[in-house]
Every structure is written in C-alpha cells, then in structure tokens.
C-alpha positions as CSV (number, residue, x, y, z in Angstrom):
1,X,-29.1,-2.3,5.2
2,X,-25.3,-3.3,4.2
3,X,-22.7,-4.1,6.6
4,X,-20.0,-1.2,6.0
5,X,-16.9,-3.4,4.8
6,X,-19.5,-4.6,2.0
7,X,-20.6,-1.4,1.3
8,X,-16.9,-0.1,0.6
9,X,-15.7,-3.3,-1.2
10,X,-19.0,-2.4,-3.5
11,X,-18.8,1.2,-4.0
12,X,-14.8,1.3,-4.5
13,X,-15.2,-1.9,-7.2
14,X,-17.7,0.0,-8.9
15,X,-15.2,3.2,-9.1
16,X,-12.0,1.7,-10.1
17,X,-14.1,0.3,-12.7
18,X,-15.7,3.2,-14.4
19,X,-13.3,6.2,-13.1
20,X,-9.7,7.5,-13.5
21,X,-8.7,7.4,-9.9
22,X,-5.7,9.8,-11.0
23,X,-7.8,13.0,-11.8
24,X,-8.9,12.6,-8.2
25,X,-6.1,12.3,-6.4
26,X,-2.0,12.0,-6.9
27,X,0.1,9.3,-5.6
28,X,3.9,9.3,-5.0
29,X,4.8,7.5,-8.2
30,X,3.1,10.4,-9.8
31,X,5.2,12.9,-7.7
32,X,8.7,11.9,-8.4
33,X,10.0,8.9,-10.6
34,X,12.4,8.4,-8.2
35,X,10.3,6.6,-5.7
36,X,9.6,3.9,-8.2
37,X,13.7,3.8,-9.0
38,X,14.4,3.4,-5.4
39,X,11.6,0.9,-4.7
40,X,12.9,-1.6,-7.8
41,X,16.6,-1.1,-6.6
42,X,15.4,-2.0,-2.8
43,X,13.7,-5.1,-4.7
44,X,16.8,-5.8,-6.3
45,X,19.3,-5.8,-3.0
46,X,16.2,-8.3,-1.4
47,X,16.9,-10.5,-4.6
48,X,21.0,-10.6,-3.8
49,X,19.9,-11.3,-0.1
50,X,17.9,-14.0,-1.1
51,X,21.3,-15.9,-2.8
52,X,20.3,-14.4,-6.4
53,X,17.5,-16.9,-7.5
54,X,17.5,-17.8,-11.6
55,X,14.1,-17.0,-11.6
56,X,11.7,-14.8,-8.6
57,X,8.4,-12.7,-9.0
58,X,8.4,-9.2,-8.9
59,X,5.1,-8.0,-7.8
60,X,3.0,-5.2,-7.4
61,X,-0.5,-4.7,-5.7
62,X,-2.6,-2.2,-6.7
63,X,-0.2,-1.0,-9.4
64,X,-2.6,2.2,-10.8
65,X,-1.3,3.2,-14.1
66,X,2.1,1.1,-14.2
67,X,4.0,3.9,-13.3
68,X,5.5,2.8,-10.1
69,X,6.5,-0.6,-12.0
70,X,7.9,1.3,-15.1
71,X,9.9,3.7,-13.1
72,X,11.4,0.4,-11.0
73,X,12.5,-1.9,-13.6
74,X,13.8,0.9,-15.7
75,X,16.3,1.4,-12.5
76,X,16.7,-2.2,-12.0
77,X,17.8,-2.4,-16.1
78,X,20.3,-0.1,-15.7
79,X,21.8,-0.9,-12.6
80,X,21.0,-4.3,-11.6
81,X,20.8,-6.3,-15.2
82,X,20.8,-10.1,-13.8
83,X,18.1,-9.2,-11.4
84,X,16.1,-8.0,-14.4
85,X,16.5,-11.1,-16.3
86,X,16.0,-13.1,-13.4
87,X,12.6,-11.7,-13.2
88,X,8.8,-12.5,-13.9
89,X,6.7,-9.6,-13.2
90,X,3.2,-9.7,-12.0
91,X,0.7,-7.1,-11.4
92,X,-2.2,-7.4,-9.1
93,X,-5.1,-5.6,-10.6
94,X,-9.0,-6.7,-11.1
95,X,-9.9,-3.3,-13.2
96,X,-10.0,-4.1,-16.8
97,X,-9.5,-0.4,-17.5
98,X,-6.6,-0.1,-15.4
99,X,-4.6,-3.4,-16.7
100,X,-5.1,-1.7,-20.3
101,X,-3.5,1.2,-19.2
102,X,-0.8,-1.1,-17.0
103,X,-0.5,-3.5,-20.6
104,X,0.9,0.1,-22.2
105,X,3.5,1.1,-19.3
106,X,5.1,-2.3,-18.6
107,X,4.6,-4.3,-21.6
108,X,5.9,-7.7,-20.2
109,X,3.8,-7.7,-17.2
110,X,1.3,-10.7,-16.3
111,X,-1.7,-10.0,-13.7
112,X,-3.7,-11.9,-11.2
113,X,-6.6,-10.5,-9.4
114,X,-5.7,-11.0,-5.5
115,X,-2.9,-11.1,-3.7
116,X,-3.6,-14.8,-2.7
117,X,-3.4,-15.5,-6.4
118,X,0.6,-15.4,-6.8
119,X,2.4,-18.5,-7.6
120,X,4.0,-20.5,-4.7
121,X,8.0,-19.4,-5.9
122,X,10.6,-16.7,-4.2
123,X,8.6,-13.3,-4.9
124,X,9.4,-9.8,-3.8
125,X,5.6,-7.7,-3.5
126,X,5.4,-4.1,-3.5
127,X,2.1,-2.4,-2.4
128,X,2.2,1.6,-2.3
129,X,-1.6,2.9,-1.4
130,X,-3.1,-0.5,-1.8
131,X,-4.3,-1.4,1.6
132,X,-5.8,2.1,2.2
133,X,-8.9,1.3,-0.7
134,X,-9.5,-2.0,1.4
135,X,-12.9,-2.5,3.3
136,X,-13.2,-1.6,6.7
137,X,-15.5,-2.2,9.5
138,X,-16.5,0.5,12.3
139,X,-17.5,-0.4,15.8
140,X,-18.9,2.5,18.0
141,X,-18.7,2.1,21.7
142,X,-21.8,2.8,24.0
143,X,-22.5,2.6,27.4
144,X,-24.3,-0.6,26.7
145,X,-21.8,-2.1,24.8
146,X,-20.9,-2.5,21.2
147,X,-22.3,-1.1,18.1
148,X,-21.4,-2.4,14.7
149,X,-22.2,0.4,11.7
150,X,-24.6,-0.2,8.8
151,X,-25.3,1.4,5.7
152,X,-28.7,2.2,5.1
153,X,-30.1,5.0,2.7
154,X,-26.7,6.5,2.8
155,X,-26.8,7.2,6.4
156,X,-25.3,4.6,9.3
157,X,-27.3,2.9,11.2
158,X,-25.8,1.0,14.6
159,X,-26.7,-2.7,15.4
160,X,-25.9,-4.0,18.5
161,X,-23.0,-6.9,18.5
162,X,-20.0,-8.3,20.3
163,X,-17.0,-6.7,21.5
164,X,-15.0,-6.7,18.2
165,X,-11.4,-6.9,19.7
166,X,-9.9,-6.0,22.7
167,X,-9.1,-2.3,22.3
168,X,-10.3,0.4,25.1
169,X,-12.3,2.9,23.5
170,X,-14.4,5.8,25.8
171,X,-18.0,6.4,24.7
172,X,-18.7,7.3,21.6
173,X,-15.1,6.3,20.0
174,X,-14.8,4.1,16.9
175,X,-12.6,1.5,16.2
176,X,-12.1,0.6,12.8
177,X,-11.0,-3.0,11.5
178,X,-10.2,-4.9,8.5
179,X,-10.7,-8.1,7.8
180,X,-9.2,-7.9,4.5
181,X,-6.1,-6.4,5.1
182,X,-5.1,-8.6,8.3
183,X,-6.4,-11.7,5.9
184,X,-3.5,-10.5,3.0
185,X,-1.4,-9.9,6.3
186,X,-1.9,-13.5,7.1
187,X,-1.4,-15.0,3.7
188,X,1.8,-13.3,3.3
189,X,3.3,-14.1,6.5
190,X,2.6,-17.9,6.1
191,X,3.9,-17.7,2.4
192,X,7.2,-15.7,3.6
193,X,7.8,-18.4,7.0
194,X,8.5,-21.1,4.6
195,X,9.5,-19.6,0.6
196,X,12.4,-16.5,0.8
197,X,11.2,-13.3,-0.4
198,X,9.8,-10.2,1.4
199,X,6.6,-7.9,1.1
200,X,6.6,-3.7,1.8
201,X,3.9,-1.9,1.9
202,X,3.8,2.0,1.8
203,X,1.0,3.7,3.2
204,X,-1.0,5.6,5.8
205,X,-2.2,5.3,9.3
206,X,-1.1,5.1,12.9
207,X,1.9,2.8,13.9
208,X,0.3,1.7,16.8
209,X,-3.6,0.4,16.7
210,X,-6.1,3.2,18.6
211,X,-9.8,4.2,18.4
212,X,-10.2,6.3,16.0
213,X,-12.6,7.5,12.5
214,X,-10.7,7.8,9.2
215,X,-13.2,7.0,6.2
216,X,-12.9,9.1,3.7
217,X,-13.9,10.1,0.5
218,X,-12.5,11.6,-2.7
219,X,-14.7,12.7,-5.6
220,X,-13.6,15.0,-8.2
221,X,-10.1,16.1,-6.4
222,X,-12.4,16.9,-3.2
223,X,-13.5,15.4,0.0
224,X,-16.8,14.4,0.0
225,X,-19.4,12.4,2.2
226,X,-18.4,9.0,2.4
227,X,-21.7,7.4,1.9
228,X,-23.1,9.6,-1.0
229,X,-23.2,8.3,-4.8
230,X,-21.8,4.8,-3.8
231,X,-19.2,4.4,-7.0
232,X,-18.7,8.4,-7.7
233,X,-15.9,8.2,-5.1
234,X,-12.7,6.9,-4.2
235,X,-13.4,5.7,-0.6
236,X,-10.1,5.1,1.7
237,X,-9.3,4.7,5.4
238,X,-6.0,4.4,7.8
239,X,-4.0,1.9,7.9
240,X,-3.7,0.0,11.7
241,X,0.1,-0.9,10.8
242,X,0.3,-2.8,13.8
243,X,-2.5,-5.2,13.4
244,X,-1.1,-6.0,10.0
245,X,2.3,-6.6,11.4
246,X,0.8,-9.0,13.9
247,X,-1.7,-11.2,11.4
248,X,2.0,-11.2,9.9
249,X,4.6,-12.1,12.5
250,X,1.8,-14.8,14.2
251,X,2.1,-17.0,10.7
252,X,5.7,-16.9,11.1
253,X,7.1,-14.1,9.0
254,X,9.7,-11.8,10.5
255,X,8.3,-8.3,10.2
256,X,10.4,-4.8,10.3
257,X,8.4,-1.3,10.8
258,X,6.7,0.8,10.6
259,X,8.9,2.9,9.8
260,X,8.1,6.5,8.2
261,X,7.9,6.8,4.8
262,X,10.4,10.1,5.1
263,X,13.1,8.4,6.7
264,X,12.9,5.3,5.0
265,X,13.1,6.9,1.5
266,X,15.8,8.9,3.0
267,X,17.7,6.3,4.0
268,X,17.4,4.6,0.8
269,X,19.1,7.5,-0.8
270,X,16.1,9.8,-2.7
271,X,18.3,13.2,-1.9
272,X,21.1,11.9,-3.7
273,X,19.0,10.7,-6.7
274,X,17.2,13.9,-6.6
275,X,20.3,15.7,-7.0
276,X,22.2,14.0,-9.7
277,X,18.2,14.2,-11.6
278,X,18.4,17.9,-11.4
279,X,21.6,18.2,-12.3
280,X,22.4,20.5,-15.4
281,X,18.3,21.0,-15.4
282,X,16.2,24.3,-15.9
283,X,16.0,25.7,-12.5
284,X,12.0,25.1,-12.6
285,X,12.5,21.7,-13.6
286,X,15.5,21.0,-11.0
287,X,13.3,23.0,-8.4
288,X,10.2,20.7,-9.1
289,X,12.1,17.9,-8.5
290,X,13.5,18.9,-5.2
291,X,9.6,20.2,-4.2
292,X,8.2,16.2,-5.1
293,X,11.1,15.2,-2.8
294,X,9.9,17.5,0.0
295,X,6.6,16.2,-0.3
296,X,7.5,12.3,0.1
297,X,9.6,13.0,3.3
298,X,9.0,15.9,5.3
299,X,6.9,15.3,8.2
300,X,3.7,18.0,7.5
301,X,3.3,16.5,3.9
302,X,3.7,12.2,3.6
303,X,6.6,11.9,6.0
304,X,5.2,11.2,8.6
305,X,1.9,9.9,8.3
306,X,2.4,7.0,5.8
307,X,4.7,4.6,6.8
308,X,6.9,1.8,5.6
309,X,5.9,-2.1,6.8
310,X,8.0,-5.0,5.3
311,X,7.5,-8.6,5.9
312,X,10.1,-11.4,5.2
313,X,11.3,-14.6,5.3
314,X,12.7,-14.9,8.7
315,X,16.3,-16.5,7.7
316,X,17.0,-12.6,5.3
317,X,18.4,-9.9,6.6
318,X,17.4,-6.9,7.4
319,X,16.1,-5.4,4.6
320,X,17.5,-1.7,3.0
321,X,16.1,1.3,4.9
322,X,15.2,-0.9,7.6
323,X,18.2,-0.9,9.8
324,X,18.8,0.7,12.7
C-alpha cells in the first residue's frame, strides 16, 4: 500500500523518464510562439523594475522541450538586448531525456534539478504547467471523520486519519492537497521577501481552494485510469491557486492573482503580436495563428481555467498584466 502523493511522484518520474510527454498532450508554447515572446518580454520589464541588475537568473521550471525558453529569449534579443546580456539562464529539469532535448533548443542554458536548487541572486522564474505534474494527496470525508487515500493493487484504499486542513467538505467529498507545491510556494516566498525578483506561474485549477477530485491521466493522447500502468501515463491534477498564494504571502512575498490566463495574455498584448505575425501570411497560416490565440484566451478553451499567479519581492511594482 503507497500513500497517493508517493504513488504520483513515482509513476510521473518514471514517465518523464522513458516517454515524450508531447505526443500525449500539447502545451501553449507548442500552440503559438507568441506565448513564449510575451513571457521573456514580461521577464524583461520585471528586470527594469528591479533597477536593471548587471547580472540576474532567468529561470524556468519544468521547461519541456525548450521551447518556451527559446521563443522568450529570442524576443528578449531583439527587443530587450541588455536584459539578454545581463542574463544567466537556468532550467529546472531532472529528466535526462528532456535536458538533451532542452541542451539542443537553448544552447546556453545551465540546469538544476529542484526549484530549491537556484542560487541565492536577483532571479526571475517562469513555470507554465509545472505545478499540475506535482503529487497530490486526497482526503475523503465520512461520517466518522477523515479518510486519507492509498494505493494498493491499482485500486484506492481509505485509511482512517486526521482532519487534513480546515476546509468543509459534505460526505463523500474530496479534498485534494499538496505538500509539494505549497513547499516550492514557501521557498519562493521567503527567497523573494528578502532578494528582488518575481516568480509566475501559469496553470490550472480553481482560484479559490474547494473540495473537489481532479486526478487525471493522459496516456497516448487519451484519458485514462489514473492508477493503471503506473509510468505509462502522464498523471496531473488542479491547481489550489490560493493555497499557493498563501504558503507564499505568509513567508513574506507580495503575491498578485490569480488572474486568468486569457486576460492576462491579453493584457500583455498577444492580439497585437498575433496580428503583426500574420501579417502578409498565407491565409491558413495567418488563420492558424489567430485559432492558437483563441485557444490560449477564450474562456471554453484555456481562458479561463488556467490562471496566472506571480510572486514578488514586496518593494516591485506591480508586475505587467497584473494591474488593475
């Protein structure tokens, strides 16, 4: 019998290992390269409200094929050329397989293997669909009280346990929680009270913190039993955006969001990228680009249920796409 967060942390290590998580499933630097342009220009206008350091980390967690990171500092180059001198990019990975295939997209990049890992200097950390893959744990309420869930024989089993926080649920509702997400959370708010810099974090869940079941799985492009083949499957669940922005704000950090992903993209100017990208293209190809637009911001695709969540050092401003 293996407690569920275990059981994840296990099964996802073992596919992000062996597996190309991109046949399974599509993420939005894959949609449109403008997310990753817009992204390293945001972490470029954090750098100038920072007072312009000589020298800052650009981060990613969870940075998939490189793409994201590519797309960014190719934007930042062009636009922004002392922030890309000024600086040092590192990319949060543990998959061998994947750092080869980061090594190829962003040649100068460095990597550590956890979030904790960064060096104590002025950084800027992306994270789009990184917290998602994290391991959760599920609490069932019953009429006698609490119920953690097990894994056994790829079936849960419940085991009797403590209230796990104070959330009302009604019998028979789950509440899901991560330890490992609220402990990145917390590491990153105590870093940001005291060094400038700033964190933002695209993904999906709720805003506010509810009962609720969201494990999932993804094997072969489809959804699939979550417990089955431990390893065949990309296993994910929603984000609670504001436990994370608590863990954060209680170590000191000043926290902004969540905000959703459709209007913060919007506000950082995607339509207007979009249209001077399709300009003078092929209507399919200027029509394609519009359609990967769509799909970031409009509210029944990932408008609405992923969300933006930025941490800071409390002395910045507001950061872009943030303000009221």
């Amino acid at each position: 019998m293996e407690r569920l967060d275990h059981f994840m942390a296990r099964a996802n290590s073992a596919y992000y290992a062996e597996h190309d998580p991109f046949s399974d499933f599509t993420t939005a630097p894959e949609i449109s390269q403008a997310f990753g342009e817009l992204l390293g220009l945001w972490a470029g206008l954090v750098w100038q409200s920072m007072g312009s350091p000589e020298a800052v980390i650009l981060a990613e967690a969870g940075p998939g094929r490189g793409t994201l990171m590519a797309d960014a500092l190719r934007a930042v180059r062009a636009v922004m050329p002392d922030f890309a001198k000024a600086l040092r990019v590192v990319l949060i990975e543990t998959s061998p397989r994947l750092r080869a295939l980061q090594a190829r997209a962003v040649p100068q990049a460095e990597w550590c293997a956890a979030v904790e890992e960064l060096p104590p200097e002025p950084f800027i950390l992306i994270a789009n669909e990184f917290l998602d893959a994290l391991p959760i744990r599920q609490f069932v309420r019953r009429q006698g009280g609490w119920a953690e869930r097990f894994v056994q024989n790829e079936t849960f089993v419940e085991v009797p346990t403590e209230a796990p926080c104070s959330l009302a649920a009604a019998e028979g509702e789950i509440v899901e929680i991560s330890e490992a997400r609220e402990r990145i959370a917390a590491f990153l708010g105590r870093r940001l009270a005291f060094l400038k810099g700033a964190a933002l974090f695209l993904d999906y869940g709720p805003a506010q913190s509810a009962p609720g079941e969201s494990l999932q799985a993804i094997r072969a492009g489809r959804p699939s039993m979550p417990l089955q083949n431990p390893g065949e499957a990309d296993l994910t669940a929603h984000v609670d955006f504001e436990a994370l922005a608590k863990a954060a704000r209680a170590q000191g950090a000043a926290v902004y969001g969540p905000l959703a992903q459709g209007i913060f993209l919007t506000r950082l100017g995607l339509f207007a990228r979009i249209d001077r990208l399709a300009r003078g293209k092929p209507p399919k190809v200027a029509a394609s680009l519009i359609a990967g637009a769509q799909r970031l911001t409009a509210p029944e695709y990932m408008g609405s249920l992923f969300k933006a969540l930025a941490f800071a050092h409390p002395d910045l401003p507001t950061p872009p796409g943030f303000a009221q």
